[in-house]
N, C-alpha and C positions, 0 to 999 in steps of 0.2 A: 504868106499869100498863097493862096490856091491849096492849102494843107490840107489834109486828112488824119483822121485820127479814129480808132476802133477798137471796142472792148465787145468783145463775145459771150464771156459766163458771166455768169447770175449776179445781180450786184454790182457791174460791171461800172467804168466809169471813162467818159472818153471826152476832150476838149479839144477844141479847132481854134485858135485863137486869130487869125489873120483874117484878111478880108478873102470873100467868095470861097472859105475852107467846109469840111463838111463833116461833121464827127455821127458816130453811129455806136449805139450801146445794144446792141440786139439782145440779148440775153434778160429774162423778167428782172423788173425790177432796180433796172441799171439808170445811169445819167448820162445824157449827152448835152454838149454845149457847143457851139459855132457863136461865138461870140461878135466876131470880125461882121461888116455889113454883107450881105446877099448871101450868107451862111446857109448850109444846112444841118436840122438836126432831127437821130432819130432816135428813136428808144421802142423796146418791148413792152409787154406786157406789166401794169404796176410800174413802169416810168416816167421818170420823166427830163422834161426838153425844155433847151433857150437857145435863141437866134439873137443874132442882130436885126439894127434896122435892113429894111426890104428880106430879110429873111424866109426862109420856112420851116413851122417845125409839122414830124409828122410820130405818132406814138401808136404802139399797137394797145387793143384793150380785147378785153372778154363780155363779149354779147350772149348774155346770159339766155335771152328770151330764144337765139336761133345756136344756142351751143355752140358757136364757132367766136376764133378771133379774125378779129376784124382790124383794119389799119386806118385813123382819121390823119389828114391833113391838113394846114392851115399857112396862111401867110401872115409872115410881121412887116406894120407899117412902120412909121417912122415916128410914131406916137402921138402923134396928130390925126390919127384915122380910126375908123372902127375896128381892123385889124386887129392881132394880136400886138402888144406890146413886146417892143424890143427890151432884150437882156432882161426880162422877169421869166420864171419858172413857170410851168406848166404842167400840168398831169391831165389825165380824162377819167372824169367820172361815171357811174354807173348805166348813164346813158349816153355816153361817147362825146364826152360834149366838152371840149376845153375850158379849164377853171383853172385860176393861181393856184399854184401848189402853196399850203401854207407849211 
């Protein structure tokens, strides 16, 4: 409950398992999971994120058009909403836009 969890280099891999826990994979390319409900999760560059239900996951990406990285955010509902779904994967595609990671 209330844990944290955090991986820094590239590749990196980080899980929060308990409720309102928060894991962060900063480094490209890395995974973050807060699985627990009202979880947070973040990830770099080419990552990617899962929440629980009420969650939020947030990923950074590469905005090609303005040369900079840019950070999107999102909330998960309870899979009954237009929200993100809870405990499925996520990544952001080339125009910054949350898609299942397949």
């Amino acid at each position: 409950y209330s844990g944290a969890a955090s991986a820094t280099g590239y590749s990196g891999a980080a899980s929060a398992t308990g409720d309102s826990g928060t894991a962060s994979a900063t480094g490209d390319s890395g995974a973050a999971s807060a699985t627990g409900d009202s979880g947070a999760a973040s990830a770099g560059v080419n990552g990617i994120a899962r929440a629980g239900k009420y969650g939020c996951i947030a990923i950074a990406w590469w905005n090609e058009k303005e040369k900079r990285q840019e950070m999107r955010c999102a909330r998960v509902g309870n899979g009954e909403s237009d929200l993100l779904k809870p405990d499925v994967w996520y990544q952001l595609n080339a125009a910054g836009e949350f898609v299942e990671y397949a």
